[in-house]
mmCIF file of the C-alpha atoms, coordinates in Angstrom:
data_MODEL
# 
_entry.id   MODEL 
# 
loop_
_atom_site.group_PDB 
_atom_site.id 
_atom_site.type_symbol 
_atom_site.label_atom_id 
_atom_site.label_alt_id 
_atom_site.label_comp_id 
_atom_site.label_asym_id 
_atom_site.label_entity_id 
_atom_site.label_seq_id 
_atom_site.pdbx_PDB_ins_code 
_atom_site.Cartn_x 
_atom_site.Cartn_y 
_atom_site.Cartn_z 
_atom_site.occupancy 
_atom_site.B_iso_or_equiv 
_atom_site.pdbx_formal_charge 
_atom_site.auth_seq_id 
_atom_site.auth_comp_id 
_atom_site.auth_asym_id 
_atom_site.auth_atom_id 
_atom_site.pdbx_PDB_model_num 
ATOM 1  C CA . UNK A 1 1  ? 21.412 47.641 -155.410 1.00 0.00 ? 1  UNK A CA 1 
ATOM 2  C CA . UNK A 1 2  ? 21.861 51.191 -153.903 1.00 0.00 ? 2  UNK A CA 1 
ATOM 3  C CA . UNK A 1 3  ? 23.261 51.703 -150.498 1.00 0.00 ? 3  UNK A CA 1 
ATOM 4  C CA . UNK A 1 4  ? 20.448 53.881 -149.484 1.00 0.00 ? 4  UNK A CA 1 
ATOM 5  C CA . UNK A 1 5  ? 17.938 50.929 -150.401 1.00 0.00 ? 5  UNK A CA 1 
ATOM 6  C CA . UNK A 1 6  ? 19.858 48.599 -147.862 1.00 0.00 ? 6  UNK A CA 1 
ATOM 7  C CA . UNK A 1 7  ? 19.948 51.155 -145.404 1.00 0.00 ? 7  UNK A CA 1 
ATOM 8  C CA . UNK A 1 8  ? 16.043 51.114 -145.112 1.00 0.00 ? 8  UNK A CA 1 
ATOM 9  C CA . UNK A 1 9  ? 15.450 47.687 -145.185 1.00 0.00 ? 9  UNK A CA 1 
ATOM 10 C CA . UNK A 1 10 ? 13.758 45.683 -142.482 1.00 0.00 ? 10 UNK A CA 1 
ATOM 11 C CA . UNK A 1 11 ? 16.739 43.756 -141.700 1.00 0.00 ? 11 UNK A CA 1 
ATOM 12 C CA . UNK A 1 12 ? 18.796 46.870 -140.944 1.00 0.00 ? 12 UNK A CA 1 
ATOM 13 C CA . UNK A 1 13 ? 16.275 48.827 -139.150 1.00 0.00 ? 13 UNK A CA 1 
ATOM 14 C CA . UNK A 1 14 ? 14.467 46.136 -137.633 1.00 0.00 ? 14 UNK A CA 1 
ATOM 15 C CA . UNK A 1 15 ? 11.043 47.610 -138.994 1.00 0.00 ? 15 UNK A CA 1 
ATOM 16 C CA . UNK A 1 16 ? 11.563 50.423 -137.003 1.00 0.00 ? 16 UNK A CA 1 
ATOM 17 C CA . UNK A 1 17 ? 9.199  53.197 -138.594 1.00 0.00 ? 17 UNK A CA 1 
ATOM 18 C CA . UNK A 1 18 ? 10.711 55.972 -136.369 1.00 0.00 ? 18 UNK A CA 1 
ATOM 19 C CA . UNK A 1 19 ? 14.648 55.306 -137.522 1.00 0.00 ? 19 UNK A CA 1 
ATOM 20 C CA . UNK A 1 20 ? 13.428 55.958 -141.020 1.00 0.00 ? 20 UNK A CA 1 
ATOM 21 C CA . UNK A 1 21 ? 11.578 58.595 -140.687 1.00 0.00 ? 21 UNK A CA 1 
ATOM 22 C CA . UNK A 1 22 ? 14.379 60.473 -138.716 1.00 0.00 ? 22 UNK A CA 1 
ATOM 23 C CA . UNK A 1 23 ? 16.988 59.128 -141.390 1.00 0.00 ? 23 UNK A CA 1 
ATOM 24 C CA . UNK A 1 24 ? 14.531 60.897 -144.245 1.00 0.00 ? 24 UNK A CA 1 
ATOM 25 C CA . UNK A 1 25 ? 14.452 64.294 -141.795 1.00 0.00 ? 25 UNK A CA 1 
ATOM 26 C CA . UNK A 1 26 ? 18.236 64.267 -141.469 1.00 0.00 ? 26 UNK A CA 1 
ATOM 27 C CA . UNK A 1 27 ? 18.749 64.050 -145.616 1.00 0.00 ? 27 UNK A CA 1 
ATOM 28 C CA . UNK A 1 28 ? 15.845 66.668 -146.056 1.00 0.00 ? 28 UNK A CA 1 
ATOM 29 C CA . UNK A 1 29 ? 17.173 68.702 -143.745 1.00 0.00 ? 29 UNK A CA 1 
ATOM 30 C CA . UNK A 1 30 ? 20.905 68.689 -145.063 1.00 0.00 ? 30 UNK A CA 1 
ATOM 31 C CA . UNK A 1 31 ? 22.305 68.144 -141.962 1.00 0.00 ? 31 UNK A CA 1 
ATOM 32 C CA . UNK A 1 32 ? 25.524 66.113 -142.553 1.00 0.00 ? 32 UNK A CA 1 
ATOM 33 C CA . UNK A 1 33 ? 26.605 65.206 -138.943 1.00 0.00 ? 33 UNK A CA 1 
ATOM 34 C CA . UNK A 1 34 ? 22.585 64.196 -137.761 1.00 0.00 ? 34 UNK A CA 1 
ATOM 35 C CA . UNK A 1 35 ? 22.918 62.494 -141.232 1.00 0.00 ? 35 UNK A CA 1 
ATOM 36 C CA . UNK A 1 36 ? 25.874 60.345 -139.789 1.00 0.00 ? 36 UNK A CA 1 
ATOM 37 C CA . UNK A 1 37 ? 24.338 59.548 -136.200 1.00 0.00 ? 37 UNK A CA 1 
ATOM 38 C CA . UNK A 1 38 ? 21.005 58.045 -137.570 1.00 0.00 ? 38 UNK A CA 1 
ATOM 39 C CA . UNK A 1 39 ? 22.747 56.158 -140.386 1.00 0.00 ? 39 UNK A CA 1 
ATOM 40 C CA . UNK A 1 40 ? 25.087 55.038 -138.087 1.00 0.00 ? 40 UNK A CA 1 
ATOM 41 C CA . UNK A 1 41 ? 23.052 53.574 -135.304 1.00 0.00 ? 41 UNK A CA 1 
ATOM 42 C CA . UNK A 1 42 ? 19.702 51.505 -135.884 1.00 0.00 ? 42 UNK A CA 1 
ATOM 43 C CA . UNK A 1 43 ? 17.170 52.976 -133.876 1.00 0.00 ? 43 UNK A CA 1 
ATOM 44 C CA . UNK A 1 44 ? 16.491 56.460 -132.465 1.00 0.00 ? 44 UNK A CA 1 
ATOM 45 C CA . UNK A 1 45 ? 17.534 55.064 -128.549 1.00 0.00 ? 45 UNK A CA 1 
ATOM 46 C CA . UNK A 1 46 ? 20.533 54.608 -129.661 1.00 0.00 ? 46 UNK A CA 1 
ATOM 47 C CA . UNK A 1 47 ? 20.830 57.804 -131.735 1.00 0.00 ? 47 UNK A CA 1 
ATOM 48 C CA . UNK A 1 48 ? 20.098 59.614 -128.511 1.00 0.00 ? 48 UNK A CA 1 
ATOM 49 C CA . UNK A 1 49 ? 22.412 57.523 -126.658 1.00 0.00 ? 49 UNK A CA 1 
ATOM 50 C CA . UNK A 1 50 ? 25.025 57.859 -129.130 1.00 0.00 ? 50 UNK A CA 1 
ATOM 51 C CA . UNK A 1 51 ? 24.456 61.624 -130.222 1.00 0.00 ? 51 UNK A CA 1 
ATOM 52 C CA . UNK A 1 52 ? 27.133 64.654 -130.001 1.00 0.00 ? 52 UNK A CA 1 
ATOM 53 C CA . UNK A 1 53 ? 24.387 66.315 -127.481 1.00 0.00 ? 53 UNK A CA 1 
ATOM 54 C CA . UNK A 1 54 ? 24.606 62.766 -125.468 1.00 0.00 ? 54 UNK A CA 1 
ATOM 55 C CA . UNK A 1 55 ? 28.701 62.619 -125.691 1.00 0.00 ? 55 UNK A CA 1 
ATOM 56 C CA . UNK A 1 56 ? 28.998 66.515 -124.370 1.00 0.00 ? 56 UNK A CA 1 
ATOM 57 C CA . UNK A 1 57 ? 26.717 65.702 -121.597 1.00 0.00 ? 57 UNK A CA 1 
ATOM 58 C CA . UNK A 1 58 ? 29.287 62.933 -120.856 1.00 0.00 ? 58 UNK A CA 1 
ATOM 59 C CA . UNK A 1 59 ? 31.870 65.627 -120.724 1.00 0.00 ? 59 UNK A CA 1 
ATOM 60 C CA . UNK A 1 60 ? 33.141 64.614 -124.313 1.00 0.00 ? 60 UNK A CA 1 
ATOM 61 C CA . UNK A 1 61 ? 33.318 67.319 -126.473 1.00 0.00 ? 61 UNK A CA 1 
ATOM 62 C CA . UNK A 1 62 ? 33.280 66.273 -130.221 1.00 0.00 ? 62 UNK A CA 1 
ATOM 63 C CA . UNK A 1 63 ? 33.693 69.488 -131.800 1.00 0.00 ? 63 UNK A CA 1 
ATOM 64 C CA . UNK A 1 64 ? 37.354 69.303 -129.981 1.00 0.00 ? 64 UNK A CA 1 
ATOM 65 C CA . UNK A 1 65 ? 38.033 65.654 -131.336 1.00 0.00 ? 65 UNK A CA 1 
ATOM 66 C CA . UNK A 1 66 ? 37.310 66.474 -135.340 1.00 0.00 ? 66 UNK A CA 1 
ATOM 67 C CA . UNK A 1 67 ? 39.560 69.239 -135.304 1.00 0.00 ? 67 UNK A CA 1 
# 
């Protein structure tokens, strides 16, 4: 079993059509920390809950908190 294969399944993305798509976009695109957000949440309201865009506009800035 490969991770990516669990990472697509129903179970994890509830059948959601749209978090896969955007989790294919994010690998085609080579875009490591967009990579991270949609892998790490399960469906694209909570990616734009959850995003670096989202935390800013909450007056956290991320960029500050990797370094």
């Amino acid at each position: 079993m490969v991770i990516k294969d669990v990472l697509y399944h129903k179970w994890i993305t509830n059948d959601d059509q749209s978090i896969r798509n955007l989790r294919r976009k994010s690998q085609d695109c080579e875009n490591k920390i967009m990579e991270f957000v949609v892998y790490s949440n399960i469906n694209v309201e909570k990616v734009k809950v959850n995003s670096p865009r989202a935390a800013e506009k909450h007056g956290v800035n991320i960029s500050s908190l990797a370094r």
